[in-house]
C-alpha positions in Angstrom: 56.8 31.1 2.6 54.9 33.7 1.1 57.7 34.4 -1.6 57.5 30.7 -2.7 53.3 30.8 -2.3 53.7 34.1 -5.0 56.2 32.0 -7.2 54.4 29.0 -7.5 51.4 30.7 -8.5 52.0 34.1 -9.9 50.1 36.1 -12.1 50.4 34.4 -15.5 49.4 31.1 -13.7 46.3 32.4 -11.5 45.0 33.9 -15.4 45.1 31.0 -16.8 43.6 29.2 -13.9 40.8 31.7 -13.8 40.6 31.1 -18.0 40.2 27.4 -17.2 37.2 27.2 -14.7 35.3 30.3 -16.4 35.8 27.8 -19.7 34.8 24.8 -17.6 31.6 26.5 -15.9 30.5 27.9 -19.1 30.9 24.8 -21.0 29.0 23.0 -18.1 26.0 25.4 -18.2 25.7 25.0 -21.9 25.5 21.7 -21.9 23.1 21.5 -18.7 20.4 24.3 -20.7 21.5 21.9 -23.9 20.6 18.2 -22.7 17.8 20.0 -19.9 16.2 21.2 -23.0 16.0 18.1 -24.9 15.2 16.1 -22.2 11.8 18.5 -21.7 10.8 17.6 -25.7 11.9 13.5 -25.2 8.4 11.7 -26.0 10.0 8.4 -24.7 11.8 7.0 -21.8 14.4 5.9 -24.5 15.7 9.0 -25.6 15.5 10.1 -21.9 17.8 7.6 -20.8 20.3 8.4 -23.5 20.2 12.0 -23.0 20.3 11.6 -19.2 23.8 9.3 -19.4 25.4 11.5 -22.0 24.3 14.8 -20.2 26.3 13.1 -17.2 29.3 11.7 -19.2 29.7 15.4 -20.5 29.4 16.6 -17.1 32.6 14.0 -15.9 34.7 14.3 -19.1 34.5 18.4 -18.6 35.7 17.8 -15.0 38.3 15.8 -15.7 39.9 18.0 -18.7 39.8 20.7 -16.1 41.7 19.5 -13.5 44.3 18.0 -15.7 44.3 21.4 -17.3 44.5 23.4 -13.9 47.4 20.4 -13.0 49.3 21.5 -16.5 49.1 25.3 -15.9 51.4 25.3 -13.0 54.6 24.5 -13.9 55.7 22.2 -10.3 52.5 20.1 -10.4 52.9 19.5 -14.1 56.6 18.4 -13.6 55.6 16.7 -10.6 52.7 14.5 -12.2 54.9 13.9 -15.2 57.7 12.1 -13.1 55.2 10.5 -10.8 53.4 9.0 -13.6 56.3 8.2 -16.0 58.7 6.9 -13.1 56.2 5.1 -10.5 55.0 1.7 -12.4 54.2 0.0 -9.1 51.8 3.0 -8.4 50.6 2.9 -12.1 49.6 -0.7 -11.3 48.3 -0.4 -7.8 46.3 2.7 -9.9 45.0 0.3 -12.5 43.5 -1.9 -10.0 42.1 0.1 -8.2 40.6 2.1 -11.3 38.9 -1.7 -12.2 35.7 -1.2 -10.3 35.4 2.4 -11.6 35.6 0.9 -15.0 33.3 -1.4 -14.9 30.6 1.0 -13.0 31.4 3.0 -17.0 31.0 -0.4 -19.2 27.7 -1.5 -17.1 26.5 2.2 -17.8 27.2 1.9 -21.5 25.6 -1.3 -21.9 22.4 -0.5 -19.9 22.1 2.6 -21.8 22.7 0.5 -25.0 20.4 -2.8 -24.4 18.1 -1.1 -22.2 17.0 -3.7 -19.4 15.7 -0.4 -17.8 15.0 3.2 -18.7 14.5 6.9 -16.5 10.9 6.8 -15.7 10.6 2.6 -15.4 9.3 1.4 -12.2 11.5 -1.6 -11.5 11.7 -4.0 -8.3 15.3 -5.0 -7.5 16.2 -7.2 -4.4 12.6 -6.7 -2.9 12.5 -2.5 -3.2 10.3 -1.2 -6.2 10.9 2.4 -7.5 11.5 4.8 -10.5 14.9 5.1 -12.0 15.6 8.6 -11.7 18.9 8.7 -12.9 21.7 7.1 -14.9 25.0 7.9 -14.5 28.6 7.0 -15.6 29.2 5.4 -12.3 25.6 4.3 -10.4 21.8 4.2 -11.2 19.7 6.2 -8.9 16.2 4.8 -7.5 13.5 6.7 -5.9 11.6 4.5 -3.6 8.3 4.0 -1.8 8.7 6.9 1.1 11.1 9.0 -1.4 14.1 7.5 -0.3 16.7 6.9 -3.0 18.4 3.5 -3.5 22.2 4.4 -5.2 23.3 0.9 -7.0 27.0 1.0 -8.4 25.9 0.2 -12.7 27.9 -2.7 -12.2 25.9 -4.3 -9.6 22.7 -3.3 -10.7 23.7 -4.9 -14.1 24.1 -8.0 -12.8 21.4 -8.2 -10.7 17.7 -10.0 -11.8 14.9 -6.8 -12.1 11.7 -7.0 -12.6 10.5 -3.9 -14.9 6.6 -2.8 -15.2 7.9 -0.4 -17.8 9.8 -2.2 -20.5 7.0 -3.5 -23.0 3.4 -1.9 -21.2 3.4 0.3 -18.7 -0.1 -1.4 -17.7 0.0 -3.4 -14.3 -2.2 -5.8 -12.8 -3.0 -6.0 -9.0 -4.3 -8.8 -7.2 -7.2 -7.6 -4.0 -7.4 -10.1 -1.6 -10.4 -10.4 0.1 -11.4 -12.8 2.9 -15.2 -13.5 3.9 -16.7 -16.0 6.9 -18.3 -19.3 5.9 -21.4 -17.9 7.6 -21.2 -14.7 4.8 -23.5 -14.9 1.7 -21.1 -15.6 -1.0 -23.5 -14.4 -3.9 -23.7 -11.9 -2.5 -20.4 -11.1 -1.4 -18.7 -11.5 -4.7 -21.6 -9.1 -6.2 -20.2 -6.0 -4.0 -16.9 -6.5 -4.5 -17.7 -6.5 -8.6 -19.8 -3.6 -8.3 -17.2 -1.6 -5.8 -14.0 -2.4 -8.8 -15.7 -1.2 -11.5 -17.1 2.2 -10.1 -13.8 2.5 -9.6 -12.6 5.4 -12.4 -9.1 4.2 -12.7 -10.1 0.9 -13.9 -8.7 -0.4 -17.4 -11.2 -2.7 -19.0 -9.3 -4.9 -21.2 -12.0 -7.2 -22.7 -12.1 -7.4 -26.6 -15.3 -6.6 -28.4 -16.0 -10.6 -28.6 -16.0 -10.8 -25.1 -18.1 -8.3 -24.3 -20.4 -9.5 -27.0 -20.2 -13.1 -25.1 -20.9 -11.7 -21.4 -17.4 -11.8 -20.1 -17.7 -9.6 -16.6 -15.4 -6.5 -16.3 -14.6 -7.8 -12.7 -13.3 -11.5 -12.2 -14.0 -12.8 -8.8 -11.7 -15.6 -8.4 -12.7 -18.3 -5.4 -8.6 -19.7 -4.1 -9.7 -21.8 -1.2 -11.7 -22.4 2.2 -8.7 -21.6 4.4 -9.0 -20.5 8.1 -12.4 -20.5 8.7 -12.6 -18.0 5.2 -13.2 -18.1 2.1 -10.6 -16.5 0.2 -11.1 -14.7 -3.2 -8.8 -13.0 -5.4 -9.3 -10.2 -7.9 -6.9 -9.2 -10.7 -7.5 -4.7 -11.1 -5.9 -3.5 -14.2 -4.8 0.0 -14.6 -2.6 2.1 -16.4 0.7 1.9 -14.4 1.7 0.2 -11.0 1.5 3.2 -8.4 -2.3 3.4 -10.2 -3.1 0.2 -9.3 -1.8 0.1 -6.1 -3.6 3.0 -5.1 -7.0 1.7 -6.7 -6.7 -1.4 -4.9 -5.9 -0.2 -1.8 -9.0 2.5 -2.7 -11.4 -0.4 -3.5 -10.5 -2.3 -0.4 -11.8 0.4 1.8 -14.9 0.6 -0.4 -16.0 -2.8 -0.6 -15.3 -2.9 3.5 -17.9 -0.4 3.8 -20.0 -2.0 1.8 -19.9 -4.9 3.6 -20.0 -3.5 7.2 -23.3 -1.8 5.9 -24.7 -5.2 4.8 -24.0 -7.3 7.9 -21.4 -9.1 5.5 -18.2 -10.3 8.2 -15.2 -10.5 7.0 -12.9 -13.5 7.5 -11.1 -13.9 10.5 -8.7 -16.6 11.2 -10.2 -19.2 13.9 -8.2 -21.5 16.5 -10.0 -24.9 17.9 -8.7 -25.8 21.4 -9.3 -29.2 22.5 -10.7 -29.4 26.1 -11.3 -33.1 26.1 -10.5 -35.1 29.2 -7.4 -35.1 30.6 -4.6 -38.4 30.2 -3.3 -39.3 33.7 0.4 -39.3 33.3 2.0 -42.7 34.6 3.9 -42.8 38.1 7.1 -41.9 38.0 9.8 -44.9 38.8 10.3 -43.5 42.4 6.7 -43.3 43.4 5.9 -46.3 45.7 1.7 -44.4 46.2 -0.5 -46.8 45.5 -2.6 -46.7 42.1 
């Protein structure tokens, strides 16, 4: 046993094995400090994305030259592969489809890296989970979601899926507050503190143009949906610069303008339930009851 261990793998081979992974973890460092460092000047989620997917496809195609290098240094697996792969067609085949997923995971990768539906750094929401793409590689996208929990989509799936991306044109998002008041609540009022509570607010984008300031248009819209409930329901849109910025401002101004309202005797609205206590409808006597009415 040992005799064939010490022929298969003698001295000349274990060199050039030892040659092979020094080469291929060299290589692999370069290019890591290489694309690392261009990624750290990238101004733009473009050329992040495309440095990203190439720094991976680098990463793979070293691999694989390795192994088929380690493979060819030692003479019985490289006699071995060569008949397996020139004699075996039904294995090629059964090879071939099984390699067709893997291959499409590659083309999906290429094309989102070419067309760009989404880049490293969007925020995206994808089959009702919103996150930052954190990575694109030759095989899957990697999401980092609310609670820092990565969602890992195969490229081919996430290509084909609908997205919705906060990132591709303007990274500025709009929130709607929701806020809900009693009939019995002065409205004027009301509406006045939630104004004044979203626009202390310092993470607030005002988007009005010079003629609309000039004509009185508020900072703060204060949109009255519908008497619903027993409330009165309003709705206000809070710009800001990206979308975990405006979820945390509106979540921020919430709490402020429920202060505000506890401290001015304003209620909030709660959902009401009417139960009817009317009389009673005597049920009819059954066919068996012979009592008289």
């Amino acid at each position: 046993m040992i005799e064939k261990l010490s022929e298969y793998l003698n001295y000349p081979i274990l060199i050039n094995i030892a040659v092979v992974l020094v080469a291929a973890f060299t290589l692999n460092l370069l290019a890591k400090r290489l694309f690392d460092h261009n990624l750290r000047k990238a101004k733009n989620s473009d050329r992040r994305t495309g440095i990203t997917f190439l720094r991976n496809a680098v990463k793979a195609t070293i691999l694989i030259i390795s192994v088929m290098a380690i493979v060819y240094s030692i003479p019985t697996l490289r006699s071995l592969a060569v008949g397996f792969f020139a004699g075996a067609s039904i294995l090629a085949a059964i090879i071939g489809f099984a390699s067709q997923k893997a291959f499409s995971n590659i083309v999906s990768g290429i094309f989102i890296v070419l067309f760009k539906p989404f880049r490293v750094d969007d925020i995206i929401k994808i089959n009702g989970e919103i996150g930052t793409i954190e990575d694109i590689t030759l095989r899957h996208t990697v999401i980092r979601a609310l609670e820092n929990k990565r969602l890992i989509y195969p490229n081919s799936v996430i290509d084909s899926e609908p997205i919705i991306n906060w990132s591709i044109r303007d990274e500025k998002a709009q929130k709607f507050m929701f806020i809900s008041v009693g009939f019995e609540a002065d409205l004027d009022r009301a509406v006045e503190i939630i104004k004044e509570e979203s626009a202390k607010h310092p993470n607030l984008l005002d988007l009005r143009t010079q003629e609309e300031v000039a004509a009185g248009a508020q900072l703060v819209d204060v949109q009255l949906l519908d008497f619903k409930d027993s409330m009165v329901n309003f709705r206000v849109p809070l710009w800001a610069r990206d979308l975990p910025t405006a979820m945390n401002m509106t979540w921020e101004v919430q709490g402020a303008v429920k202060r505000r309202f506890d401290a001015e005797k304003i209620p909030l609205g709660r959902p009401s339930q009417v139960n009817y206590s009317g009389p009673q409808l005597q049920q009819p006597p059954s066919k068996g009851d012979t009592t008289k009415q």
